[in-house]
N, C-alpha and C positions, 0 to 999 in steps of 0.2 A: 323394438329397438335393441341394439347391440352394442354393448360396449368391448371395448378391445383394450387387454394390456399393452404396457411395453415391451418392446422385441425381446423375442427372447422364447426358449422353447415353451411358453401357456398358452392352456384352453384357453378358447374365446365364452364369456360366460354371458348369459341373456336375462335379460331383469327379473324374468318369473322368477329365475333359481336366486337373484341375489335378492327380491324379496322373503322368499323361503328360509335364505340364511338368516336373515334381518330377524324372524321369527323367534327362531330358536338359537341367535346367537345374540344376546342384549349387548352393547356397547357399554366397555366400562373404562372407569380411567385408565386403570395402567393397562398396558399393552399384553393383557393374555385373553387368549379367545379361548371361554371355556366350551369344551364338546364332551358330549355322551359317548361310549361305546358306538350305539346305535345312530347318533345322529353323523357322527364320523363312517358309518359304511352306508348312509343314505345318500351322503354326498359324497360318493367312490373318492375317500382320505386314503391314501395307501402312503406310510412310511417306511422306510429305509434306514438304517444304521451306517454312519459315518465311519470309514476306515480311516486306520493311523495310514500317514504317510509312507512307514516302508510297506506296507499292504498294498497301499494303491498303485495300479497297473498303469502303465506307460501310455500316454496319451495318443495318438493316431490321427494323420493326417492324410491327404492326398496329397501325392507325389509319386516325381515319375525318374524311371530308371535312365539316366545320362553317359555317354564317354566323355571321361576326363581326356581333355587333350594329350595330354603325356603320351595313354594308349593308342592315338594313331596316329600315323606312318604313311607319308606319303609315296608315290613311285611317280619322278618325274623324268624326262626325257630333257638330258642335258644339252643338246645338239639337235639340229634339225635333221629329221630321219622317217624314216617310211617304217609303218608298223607291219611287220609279217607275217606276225603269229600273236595270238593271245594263247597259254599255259594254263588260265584260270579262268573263271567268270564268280559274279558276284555269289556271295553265298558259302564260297571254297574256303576249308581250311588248308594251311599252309604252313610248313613248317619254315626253321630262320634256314635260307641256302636254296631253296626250292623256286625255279625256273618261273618266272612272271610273263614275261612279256619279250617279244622278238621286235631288235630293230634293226636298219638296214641304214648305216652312216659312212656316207663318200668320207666324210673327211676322219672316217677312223682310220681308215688305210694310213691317209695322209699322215695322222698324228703314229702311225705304228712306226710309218717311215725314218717319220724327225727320231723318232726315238732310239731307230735300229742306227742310225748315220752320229746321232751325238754320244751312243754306247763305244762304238765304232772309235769316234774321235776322242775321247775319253781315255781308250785303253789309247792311241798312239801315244797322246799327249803323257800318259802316268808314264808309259817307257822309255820314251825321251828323256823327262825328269829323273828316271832313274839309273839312266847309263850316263847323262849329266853330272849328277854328284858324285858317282866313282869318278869319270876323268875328273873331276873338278878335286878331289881325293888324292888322285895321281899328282895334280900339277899340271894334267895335261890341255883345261881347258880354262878359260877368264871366268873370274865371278860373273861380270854379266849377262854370260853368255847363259850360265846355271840358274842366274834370276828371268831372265827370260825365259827359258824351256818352264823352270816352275810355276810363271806366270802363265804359260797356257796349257798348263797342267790345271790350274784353278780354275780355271774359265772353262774347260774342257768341261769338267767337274759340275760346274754352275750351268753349262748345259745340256748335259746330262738330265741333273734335276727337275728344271723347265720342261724338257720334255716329258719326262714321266709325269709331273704333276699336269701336264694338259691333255696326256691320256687319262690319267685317273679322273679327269674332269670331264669327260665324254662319257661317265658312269661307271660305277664297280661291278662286274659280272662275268660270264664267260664271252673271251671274244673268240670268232672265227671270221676269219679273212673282214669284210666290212659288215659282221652281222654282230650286233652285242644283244648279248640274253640277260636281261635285268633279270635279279634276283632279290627272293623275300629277307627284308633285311630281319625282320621280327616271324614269332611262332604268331599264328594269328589268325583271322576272319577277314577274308576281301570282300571288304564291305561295300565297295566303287567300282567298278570297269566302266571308264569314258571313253574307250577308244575301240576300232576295230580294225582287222587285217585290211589294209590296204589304205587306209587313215594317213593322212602327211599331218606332222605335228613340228612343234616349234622349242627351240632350247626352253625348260622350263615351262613345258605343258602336262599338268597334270595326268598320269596314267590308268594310277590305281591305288587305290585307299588300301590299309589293311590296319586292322583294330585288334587289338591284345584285349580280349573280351575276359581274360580272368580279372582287370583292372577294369570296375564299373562307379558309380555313382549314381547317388540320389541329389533330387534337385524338390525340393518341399516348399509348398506355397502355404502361408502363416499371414493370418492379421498382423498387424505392427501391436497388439497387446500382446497376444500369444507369442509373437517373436521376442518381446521380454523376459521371456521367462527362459529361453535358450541362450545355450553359450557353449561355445566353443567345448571341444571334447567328451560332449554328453552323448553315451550311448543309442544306436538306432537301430532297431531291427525293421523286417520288411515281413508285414503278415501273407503267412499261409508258405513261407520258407525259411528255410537256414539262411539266408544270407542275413548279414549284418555290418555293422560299419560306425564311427563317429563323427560327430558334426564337424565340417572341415573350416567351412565359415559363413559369415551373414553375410549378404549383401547389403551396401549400405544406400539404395536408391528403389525407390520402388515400382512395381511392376505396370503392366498398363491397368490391371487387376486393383491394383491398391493395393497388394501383397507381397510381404520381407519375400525376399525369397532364399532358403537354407542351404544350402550344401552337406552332403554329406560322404565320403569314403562309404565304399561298399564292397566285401570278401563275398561272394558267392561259391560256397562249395559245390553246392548241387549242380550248378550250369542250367540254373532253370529261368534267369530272368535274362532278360533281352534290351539293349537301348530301343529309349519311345516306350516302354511299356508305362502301362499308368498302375500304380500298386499301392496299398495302406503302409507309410510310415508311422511306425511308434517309436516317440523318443523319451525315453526314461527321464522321472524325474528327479530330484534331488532328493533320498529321503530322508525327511524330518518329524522330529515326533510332534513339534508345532504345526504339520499340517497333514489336514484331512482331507479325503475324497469322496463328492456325493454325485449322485447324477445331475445333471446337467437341469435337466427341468425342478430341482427342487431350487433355483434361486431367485429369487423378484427381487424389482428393483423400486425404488424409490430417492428421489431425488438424489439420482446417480449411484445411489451405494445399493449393493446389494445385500439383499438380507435370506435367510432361509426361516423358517417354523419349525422349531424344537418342538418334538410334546412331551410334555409332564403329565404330574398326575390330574391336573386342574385343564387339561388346553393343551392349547399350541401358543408359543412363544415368542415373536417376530424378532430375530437376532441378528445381528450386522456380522459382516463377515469381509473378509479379503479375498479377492480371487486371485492364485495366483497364477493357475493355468486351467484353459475351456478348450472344448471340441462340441461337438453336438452331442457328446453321449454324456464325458466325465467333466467335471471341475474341480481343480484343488483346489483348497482353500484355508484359510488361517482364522483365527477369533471364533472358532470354535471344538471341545471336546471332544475327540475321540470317544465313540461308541456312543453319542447322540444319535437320537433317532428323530430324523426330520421329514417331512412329507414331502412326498415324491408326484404323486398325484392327486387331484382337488386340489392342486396350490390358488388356481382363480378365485376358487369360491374365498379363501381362508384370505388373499389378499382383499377381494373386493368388500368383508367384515371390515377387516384393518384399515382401510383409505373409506370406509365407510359412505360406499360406491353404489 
C-alpha cells in the first residue's frame, strides 16, 4: 500500500518506511519530532538554511519572447496596382528610406496629372489676384472685380491641395512615370513578404511586415497565486542573457491554461533573443528582511496552510509559514527566521510522524 501526500513537490512514502519511523520516532504531545544524528541520515533528512530576503534570487518562470505592437510597420498598397518587383524577402534587414517593393499604378499617372494642371491653375489664378490689387490700388479696376479674381485665387489654392494630398494617398516613395517604389519607413526586420512580382493587389492589401527588433517583450504565464505577488514595475531578466526589462502589465482574464498572463518590456543588447522564442523569466522580488527563501520541496501542507520543519537541538519542528511567492525550485515566504535551518529532503517521512500516518 501507498500512501501519497498533497501536491506539491513530496516523496511518495510506503508503509514499511512510515512503520520504521513510528519506531524510532514516539508521538508526543507538543508538536516536536525528536531525531538522532543518525536516525536523521537513515532516513535521507537533508536541511537547508533559510536566506534573508535581499539574498534570495529572483524567481523564474516560463515565458516567451513577443513584438510589442508599436515595433511593427505595415507596407500596404494604397491603390490597385500590379506588383513588379520585390527589393527584399523575409529575413532582410532594412534600413528607414530603403526601396521595398515596386508597383505599377494607371491611376498615378492620372493623379500626377491633376496635380501638374491644378499647380498650373494655381499659379494663373495667384497672378491674376495680383495684377488685380495694383489696378484695384490705381483706381483702375471695381472692388468686385478684385474679390472675384481673389476668389479664385482660393479655390485655385484649395485645389492645388486636393491634388497633392490624393497623390500622397497613392503612397509615399519614389515615383517614376506610373511605377511607385515603396519605401522602409522604419530601420528594421522584414518579417512578412505576402506578395510577388506579377501579384495584382487591392487599395489597402497588406505587403510587407517590418519589425524594429531592438523593441521586444516578454509575455510570462503565472498561476493566479504567483501573479499576486507581481506588480507593475518589478524588474525582469531573461536567463542565460543580458537582456532585461520591467513588468509592463497584468492581464486581467485568464488564459485557456488557467494562467495571469504578465507582460513585460524587454532591452536586448546582445541581439540574441528572437520573437516566439520560449526562454526563463526571472522576476525580482521585493526585498524584505521579514521574508525568507527555502526550496520549494521543504513545504507541506496541512489543512491549507503550509508549514516547513525547523530543526533544533531536540527535532524538527512543524511551523506555519506564509508563501509569498513559488516556482518549482524556490519559495518565499514569511513567519519564519532568517538563517533557520529546515528540511529539504525526507519532508514525507517527517510529515507522515506529524499527521501520524
Amino acid at each position: 500500500m501507498t500512501i501519497v501526500t498533497p501536491p506539491g513537490p513530496f516523496r511518495v512514502f510506503t508503509t514499511g518506511a512510515a512503520l520504521a519511523l513510528a519506531c524510532i520516532l514516539p508521538a508526543v504531545a507538543a508538536e516536536v519530532l525528536p531525531l538522532s544524528a543518525a536516525q536523521k541520515q537513515n532516513l535521507g533528512i537533508v536541511t537547508a538554511v533559510a536566506a534573508t530576503g535581499a539574498e534570495s534570487p529572483a524567481l523564474t518562470y516560463p515565458a516567451q519572447v513577443t513584438l510589442p505592437p508599436a515595433s511593427v510597420q505595415v507596407v500596404a498598397a494604397t491603390g490597385e496596382a500590379l506588383v513588379t518587383r520585390l527589393h527584399v524577402q523575409a529575413g532582410d534587414a532594412v534600413k528607414r528610406g530603403a526601396p521595398l517593393v515596386s508597383l505599377s499604378m494607371p491611376g498615378l499617372v492620372e493623379a500626377q496629372n491633376a496635380l501638374t494642371q491644378a499647380r498650373l491653375r494655381a499659379q494663373l489664378a495667384a497672378g491674376n489676384a495680383a495684377r488685380d490689387e495694383k489696378l484695384f490700388a490705381e483706381g483702375l479696376v471695381a472692388e468686385a472685380r478684385l474679390r472675384a479674381t481673389q476668389g479664385e485665387a482660393q479655390a485655385a489654392r484649395a485645389q492645388l491641395a486636393a491634388a497633392q494630398a490624393a497623390l500622397s494617398l497613392l503612397g509615399q516613395g519614389r515615383v517614376s512615370g506610373s511605377t511607385l517604389t515603396l519605401t522602409a519607413p522604419i530601420t528594421g526586420v522584414v518579417t512578412e513578404a505576402g506578395v510577388e512580382p506579377g501579384q495584382r493587389v487591392d487599395a489597402g492589401a497588406a505587403l510587407l511586415k517590418l519589425a524594429d527588433l531592438s523593441q521586444l517583450a516578454l509575455e510570462i504565464a503565472l498561476s493566479p497565486a504567483q501573479a499576486q505577488q507581481v506588480a507593475v514595475g518589478q524588474p525582469v531578466t531573461v536567463a542565460g542573457s543580458a537582456a532585461h526589462g520591467r513588468v509592463t502589465a497584468l492581464l486581467p482574464q485568464l488564459s485557456a491554461a488557467q494562467s495571469v498572463r504578465v507582460r513585460a518590456s524587454l532591452v536586448d543588447p546582445q541581439r540574441l533573443l528572437r520573437p516566439g522564442q520560449s526562454v526563463q523569466a526571472a522576476i525580482a522580488g521585493l526585498a524584505s528582511p521579514q521574508h525568507v527563501s527555502v526550496p520549494a520541496t521543504a513545504l507541506v501542507w496541512k489543512a491549507r496552510r503550509a508549514h516547513v520543519f525547523v530543526e533544533t537541538g531536540g527535532g524538527f519542528v512543524p511551523t506555519p509559514v506564509t508563501v509569498l511567492r513559488q516556482n518549482a525550485q524556490l519559495a518565499e515566504i514569511t513567519g519564519l527566521a532568517a538563517g533557520s535551518r529546515v528540511a529539504v529532503q525526507g519532508v514525507a517521512a517527517l510529515k507522515a510522524q506529524w499527521l501520524g500516518e
